[in-house]
N, C-alpha and C positions, 0 to 999 in steps of 0.2 A: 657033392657033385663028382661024377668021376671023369675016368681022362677023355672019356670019350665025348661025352657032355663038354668039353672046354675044347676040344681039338674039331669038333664038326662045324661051327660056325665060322672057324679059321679055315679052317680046307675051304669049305663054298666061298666065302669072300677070295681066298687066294686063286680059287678056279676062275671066280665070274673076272679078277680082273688080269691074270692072263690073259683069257677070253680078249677086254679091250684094248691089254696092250697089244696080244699079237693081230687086233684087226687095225693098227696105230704102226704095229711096228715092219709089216708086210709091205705097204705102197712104200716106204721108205727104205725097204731094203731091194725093194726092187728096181726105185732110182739111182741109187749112190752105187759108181763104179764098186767092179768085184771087191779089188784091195779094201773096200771101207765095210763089204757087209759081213766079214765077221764080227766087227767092231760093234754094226747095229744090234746083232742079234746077240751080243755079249749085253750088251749097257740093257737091252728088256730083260733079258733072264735077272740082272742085275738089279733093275730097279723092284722087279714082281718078287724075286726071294726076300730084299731089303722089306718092304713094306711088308709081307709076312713075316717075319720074323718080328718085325716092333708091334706086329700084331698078337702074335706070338708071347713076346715079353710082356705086353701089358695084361694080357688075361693071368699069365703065372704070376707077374705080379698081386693081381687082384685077388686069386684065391690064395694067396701065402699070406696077406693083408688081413685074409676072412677068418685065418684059422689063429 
């Protein structure tokens, strides 16, 4: 399998859920006075890199397992 085969099912699951967070993370940064919406817009980047990356991890896992 190569890297491109293990990295393109990650990229689309990491786009489509951007995609959710930032239609999640928008009405709520446009409530929460100024001082707090860096905070919001930090904690979505945060949680969308977080879950890519264990995403990430477990495909490398699985093909280091295979070989």
């Amino acid at each position: 399998m190569s890297a491109e085969r293990l990295l393109a099912p990650i990229a689309i699951r990491g786009a489509a859920l951007a995609g959710v967070v930032l239609l999640a993370a928008v009405p709520v940064y446009v409530f929460v006075e100024p001082p707090w919406r860096p905070l919001v817009a930090r904690l979505a980047v945060a949680f969308v890199l977080g879950v890519t990356l264990l995403q990430l991890r477990a495909a490398v896992a699985a093909r280091v397992a295979h070989e």
